[in-house]
Every structure is written in structure tokens, then in C-alpha cells.
DODO-983241 format. One line per 10 residues: number of its first residue (from 1); their letters; for each residue y, z negated, x negated of C-alpha. Coordinates in pm, whole numbers, plus 50000, padded with zeros to 5 digits. Example, Ala and Ser with C-alpha at 12.3 -4.5 7.8 and 13.67 -1.06 7.14 Angstrom:
1	AS	49550 49220 48770; 49894 49286 48633
This chain:
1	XXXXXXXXXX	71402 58894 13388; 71479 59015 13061; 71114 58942 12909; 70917 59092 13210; 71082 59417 13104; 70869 59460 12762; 70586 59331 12920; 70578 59598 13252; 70653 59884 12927; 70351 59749 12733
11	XXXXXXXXXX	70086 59747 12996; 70254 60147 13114; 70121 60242 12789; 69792 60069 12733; 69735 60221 13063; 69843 60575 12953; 69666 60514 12683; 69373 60460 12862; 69415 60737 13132; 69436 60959 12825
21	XXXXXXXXXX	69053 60816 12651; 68878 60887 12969; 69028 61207 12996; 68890 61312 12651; 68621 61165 12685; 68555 61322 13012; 68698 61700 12810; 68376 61570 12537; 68117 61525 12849; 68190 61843 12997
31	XXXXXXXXXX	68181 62068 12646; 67858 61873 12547; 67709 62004 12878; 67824 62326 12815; 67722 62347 12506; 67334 62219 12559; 67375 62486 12870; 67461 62800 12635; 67136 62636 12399; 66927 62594 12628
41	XXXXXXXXXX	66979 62985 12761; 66988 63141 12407; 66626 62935 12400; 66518 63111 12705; 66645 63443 12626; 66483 63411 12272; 66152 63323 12434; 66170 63616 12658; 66283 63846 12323; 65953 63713 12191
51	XXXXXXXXXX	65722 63771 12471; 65882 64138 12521; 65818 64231 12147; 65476 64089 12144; 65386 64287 12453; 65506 64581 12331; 65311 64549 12024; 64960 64446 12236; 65060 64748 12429; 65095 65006 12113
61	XXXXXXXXXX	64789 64866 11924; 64632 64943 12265; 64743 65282 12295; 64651 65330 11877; 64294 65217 11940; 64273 65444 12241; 64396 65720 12044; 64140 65683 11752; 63854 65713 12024; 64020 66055 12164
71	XXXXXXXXXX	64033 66119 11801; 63667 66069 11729; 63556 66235 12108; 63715 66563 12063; 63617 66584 11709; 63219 66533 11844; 63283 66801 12130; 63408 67013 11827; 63752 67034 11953; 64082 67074 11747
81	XXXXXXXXXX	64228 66692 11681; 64594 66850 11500; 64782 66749 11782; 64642 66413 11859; 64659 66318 11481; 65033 66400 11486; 65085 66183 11738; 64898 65895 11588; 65129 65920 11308; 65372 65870 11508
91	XXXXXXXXXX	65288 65597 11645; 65195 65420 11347; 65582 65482 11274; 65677 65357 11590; 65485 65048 11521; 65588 64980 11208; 65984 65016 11311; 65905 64771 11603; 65719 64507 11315; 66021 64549 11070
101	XXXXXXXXXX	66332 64576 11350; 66529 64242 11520; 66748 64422 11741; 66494 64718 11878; 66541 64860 12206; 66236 64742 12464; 66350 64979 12706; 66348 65264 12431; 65962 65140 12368; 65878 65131 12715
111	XXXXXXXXXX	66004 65480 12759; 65813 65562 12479; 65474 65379 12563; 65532 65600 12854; 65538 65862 12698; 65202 65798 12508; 65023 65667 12809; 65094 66037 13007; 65002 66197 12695; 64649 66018 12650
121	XXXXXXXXXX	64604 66102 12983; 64659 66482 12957; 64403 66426 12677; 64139 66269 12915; 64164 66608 13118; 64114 66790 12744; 63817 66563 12681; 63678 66602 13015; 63715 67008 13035; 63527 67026 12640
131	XXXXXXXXXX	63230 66772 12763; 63205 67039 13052; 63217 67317 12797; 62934 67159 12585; 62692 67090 12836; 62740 67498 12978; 62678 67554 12586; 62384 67346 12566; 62232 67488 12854; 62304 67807 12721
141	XXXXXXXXXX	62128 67716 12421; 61805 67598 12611; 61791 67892 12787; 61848 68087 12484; 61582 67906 12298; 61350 67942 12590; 61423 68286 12614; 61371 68343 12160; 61012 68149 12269; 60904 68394 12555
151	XXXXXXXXXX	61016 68668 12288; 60832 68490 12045; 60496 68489 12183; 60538 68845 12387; 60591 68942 11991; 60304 68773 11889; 60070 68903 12170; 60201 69241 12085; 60135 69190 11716; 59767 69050 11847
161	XXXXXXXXXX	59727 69307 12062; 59792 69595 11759; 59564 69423 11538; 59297 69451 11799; 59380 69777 11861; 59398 69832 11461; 59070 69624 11422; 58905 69849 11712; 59071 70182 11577; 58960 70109 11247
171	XXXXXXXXXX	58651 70029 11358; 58552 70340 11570; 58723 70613 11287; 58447 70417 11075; 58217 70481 11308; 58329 70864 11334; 58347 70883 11016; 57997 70721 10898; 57869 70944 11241; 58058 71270 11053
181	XXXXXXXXXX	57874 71177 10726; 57601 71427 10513; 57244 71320 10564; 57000 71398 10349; 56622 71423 10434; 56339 71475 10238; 56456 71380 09849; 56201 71535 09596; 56224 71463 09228; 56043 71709 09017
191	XXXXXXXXXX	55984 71752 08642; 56112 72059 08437; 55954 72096 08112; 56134 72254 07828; 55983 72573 07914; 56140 72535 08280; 55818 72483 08450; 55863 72313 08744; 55564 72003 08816; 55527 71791 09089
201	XXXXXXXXXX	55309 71460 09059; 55326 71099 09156; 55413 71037 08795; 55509 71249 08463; 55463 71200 08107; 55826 71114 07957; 55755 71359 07670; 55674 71664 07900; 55988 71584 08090; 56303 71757 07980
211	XXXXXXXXXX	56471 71762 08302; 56484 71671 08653; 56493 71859 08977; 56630 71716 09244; 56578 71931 09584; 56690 71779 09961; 56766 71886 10282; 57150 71843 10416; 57057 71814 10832; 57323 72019 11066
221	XXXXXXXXXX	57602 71784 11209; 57828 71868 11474; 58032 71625 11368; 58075 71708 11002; 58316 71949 10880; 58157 72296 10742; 58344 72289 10383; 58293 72206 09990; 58138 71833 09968; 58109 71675 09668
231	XXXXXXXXXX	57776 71511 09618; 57701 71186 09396; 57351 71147 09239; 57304 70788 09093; 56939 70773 08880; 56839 70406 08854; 56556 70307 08565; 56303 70029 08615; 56550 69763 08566; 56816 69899 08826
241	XXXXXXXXXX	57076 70015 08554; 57228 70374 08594; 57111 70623 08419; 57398 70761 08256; 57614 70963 07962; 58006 70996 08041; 57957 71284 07786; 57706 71471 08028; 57883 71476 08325; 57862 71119 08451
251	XXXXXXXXXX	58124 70912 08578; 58303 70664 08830; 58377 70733 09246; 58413 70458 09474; 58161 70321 09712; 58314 70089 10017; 58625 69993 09804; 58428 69919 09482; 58376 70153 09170; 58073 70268 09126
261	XXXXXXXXXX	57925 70496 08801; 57709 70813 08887; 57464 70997 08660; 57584 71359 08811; 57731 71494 09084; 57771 71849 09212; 58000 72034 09504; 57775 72216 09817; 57938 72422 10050; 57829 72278 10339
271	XXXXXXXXXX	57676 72527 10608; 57589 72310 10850; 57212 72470 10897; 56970 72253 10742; 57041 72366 10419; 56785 72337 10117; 57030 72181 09803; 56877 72167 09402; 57009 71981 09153; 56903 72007 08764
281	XXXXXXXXXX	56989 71711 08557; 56949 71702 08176; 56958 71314 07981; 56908 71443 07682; 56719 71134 07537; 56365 71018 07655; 56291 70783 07994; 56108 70503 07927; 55760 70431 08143; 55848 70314 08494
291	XXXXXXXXXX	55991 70359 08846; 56295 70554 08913; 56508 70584 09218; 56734 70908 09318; 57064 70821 09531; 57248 71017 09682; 57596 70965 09809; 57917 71162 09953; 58228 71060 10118; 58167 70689 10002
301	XXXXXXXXXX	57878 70703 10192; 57497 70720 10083; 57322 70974 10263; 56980 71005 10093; 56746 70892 09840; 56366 70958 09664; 56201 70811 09399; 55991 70920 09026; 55798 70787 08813; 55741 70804 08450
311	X	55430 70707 08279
């Protein structure tokens, strides 16, 4: 009896000890579970940190790009970008505080990416109310244009028809005024010898001939104005040069624009009755043997002409 009783006390603790092993060992099991639990959930909520973050950022570079086209829109339509630019600022901000932060708010995002989203929107109405605005313009512009090119040519006919009515007014005051001019019939030349003896031939000896008498006939025009006319007598020698001497009384007038030298001239007061006019001309030096021709002219026009000859 007396060695049974160790015996019975050393199996009570092996088995103690054993109820105690499987008891830690079941304590070990259970925190090793828990512990690959708690992993495996900080894995998932990691993975779902990730995903939000990265979809906030797809979300931001979406609104940024969107921006930059509202950007470059109302800057086409001429509109004023301040605001929008301001706001793209801030974004970039917003972006690069998301990039650089590990314990941002997503629901502080979202209610910002909100916030962007209602605010491109209010810019689509801004967009859409200029692109309205720029096609009124433009038609206003066509019709403008169109209107500058009906004012263009109704200028232009004007200004042709005042030249034709210039051309045509200028044309019949020429042809009142040539209508109005002197006309002179019946041009004699005769030759005035130094005794005044007055000879007419069909041709006279140069040394006989110390003047020239020039007589005509002004013919009555309605037309013509009874007052003082000046009248022009050109002599032409053989050759067709004037006959001339600035220091006895010749000079310039003008003949359709151009300037024209005159032997003599002298001032009738026109009467308007088929006056008789004389005119004594003096060279001074000697004609030479030839043909001679008489012109007369007044109010730029030439109104009469006879011819001499010397021999």
C-alpha cells in the first residue's frame, strides 16, 4: 500500500502537467488565429486605403484636365479665365497635399471633388451662354460686312455716277464755252510801208515792208459776252517758228493747258455787231522770202487765221 501512494501522486502530476501543455498550447492556437485575423484585415483595409487614394487622384487629374480645356474654351470665346485659373491653382494644391499626405481625409476629397465637379458644371453653362454670344456677334459681323459692301458699291456708283456727271458737265461748259467763243472771218494781212501806205498783193517785197496790217471781222454771237477780249496774234515764218521779240510786245498765254508764245496781242471791246478789228504790228528787223501764216486766238481758243507772203 505504501508504494502505490507515490505512484497515484506521480501520474496526478504528469497528468496536470499535461492538462496544463494543451491548455497553452490551445491559449498559442487561438492568439496565432487572432493574430493572422487582425493581419489579414489591416491587409484589406490597406488595399482599400490604396484603391481610395488612387481614385481620388484619377478623379482630380480628371477634373485638372477638364479644367485646362474650360481654360483654353473661354479664352477662344474671349471670355475672362481669372476665376477658373484660381481654381486650378487650387487644385494643383489639393493634389499635391493628397501626393505628399498618409493620413488624408477621402471624405474631405470627395466633398471637395464635389465641389469642383458643380463648379465645372456652372462653367459649361458660362461656356455655352459665350458660344451663343459669338455666333449673335458673328452674325452681326456678316451682316455688318454685308451691309459696309452694299455701302461700298452705292459709294462707288455714286462716285461713278459724279464723274459722269463731271465728265458730261465738263464736257457741255466746253461745248458752251467753245460755242461762246470770238470768230473771226475774213483775215487780211496787208503791208505798211515806212511812209504808212497801206498795199495789198499776193506777195510783198521784204524791204518795202515796215509793218503789217492785220484787219478781220469779229461775227455777232448771242452767246458771247459783249465786253473787253483780249486777242492773241501768233505770226508763223516759212519754217513754222513764231515770229517774235519779248521786247516788242510778245509773250506767253496758254492754249488747251499748254504755253504757247504770241507775236502781239491787243484788247477789243467786243460789240457784238460784226465788227471790223485792225491790228498794226512792227518786227523791227527784215522777213525773210516765204509764206507766212496770221493766227488768231482768244479765250484759249483760235478763232481765225490768213496768210502773207514775202518775196
Amino acid at each position: 500500500m505504501e508504494n502505490n501512494a507515490p505512484k497515484s501522486k506521480t501520474n496526478g502530476a504528469l497528468l496536470a502537467a499535461l492538462i496544463i501543455m494543451t491548455g497553452l498550447a490551445g491559449v498559442s492556437s487561438y492568439l496565432y488565429f487572432d493574430q493572422k485575423k487582425v493581419s489579414e484585415n489591416q491587409e484589406v483595409t490597406i488595399s482599400e486605403r490604396v484603391e481610395e487614394l488612387s481614385t481620388t487622384r484619377v478623379k482630380l487629374d480628371s477634373i485638372s484636365t477638364a479644367l485646362d480645356a474650360k481654360i483654353a474654351e473661354v479664352q477662344k470665346l474671349g471670355g475672362d479665365v481669372s476665376e477658373l485659373e484660381k481654381v486650378k491653382a487650387q487644385l494643383e494644391q489639393d493634389k499635391a497635399a493628397l501626393k505628399r499626405g498618409n493620413r488624408v481625409s477621402i471624405s474631405k476629397y470627395e466633398a471637395k471633388i464635389k465641389q469642383y465637379e458643380a463648379f465645372l458644371a456652372e462653367k459649361d453653362t458660362l461656356i455655352a451662354g459665350l458660344q451663343r454670344e459669338n455666333v449673335t456677334l458673328a452674325t452681326n459681323v456678316k451682316t455688318l460686312d454685308e451691309e459696309n459692301t452694299g455701302l461700298k458699291t452705292n459709294r462707288q456708283q455714286l462716285r461713278d455716277s459724279v464723274n459722269t456727271f463731271v465728265a458730261q458737265n465738263t464736257e457741255l461748259t466746253s461745248k458752251v464755252t467753245r460755242a461762246a467763243a470770238l470768230k473771226a472771218q475774213n483775215v487780211k494781212v496787208f503791208a505798211v510801208n515806212s511812209k504808212g501806205k497801206v498795199k495789198e498783193d499776193d506777195a510783198y517785197k521784204a524791204k518795202k515792208l515796215d509793218k503789217i496790217k492785220v484787219v478781220y471781222t469779229l461775227l455777232d454771237n448771242p452767246l458771247t459776252k459783249e465786253e473787253a477780249k483780249d486777242v492773241y496774234v501768233r505770226v508763223l515764218d516759212p519754217d513754222g517758228a513764231v515770229v517774235s521779240d519779248m521786247a516788242n510786245g510778245s509773250g506767253t498765254f496758254n492754249v488747251d493747258g499748254n504755253e504757247t508764245i504770241y507775236t502781239t496781242k491787243q484788247t477789243v471791246n467786243y460789240t457784238n455787231n460784226n465788227q471790223n478789228v485792225e491790228l498794226l504790228y512792227s518786227r523791227g528787223i527784215p522777213y525773210k522770202p516765204g509764206k507766212y501764216t496770221v493766227e488768231l486766238y482768244s479765250e484759249g481758243f483760235r478763232i481765225g487765221s490768213g496768210e502773207f507772203a514775202i518775196r
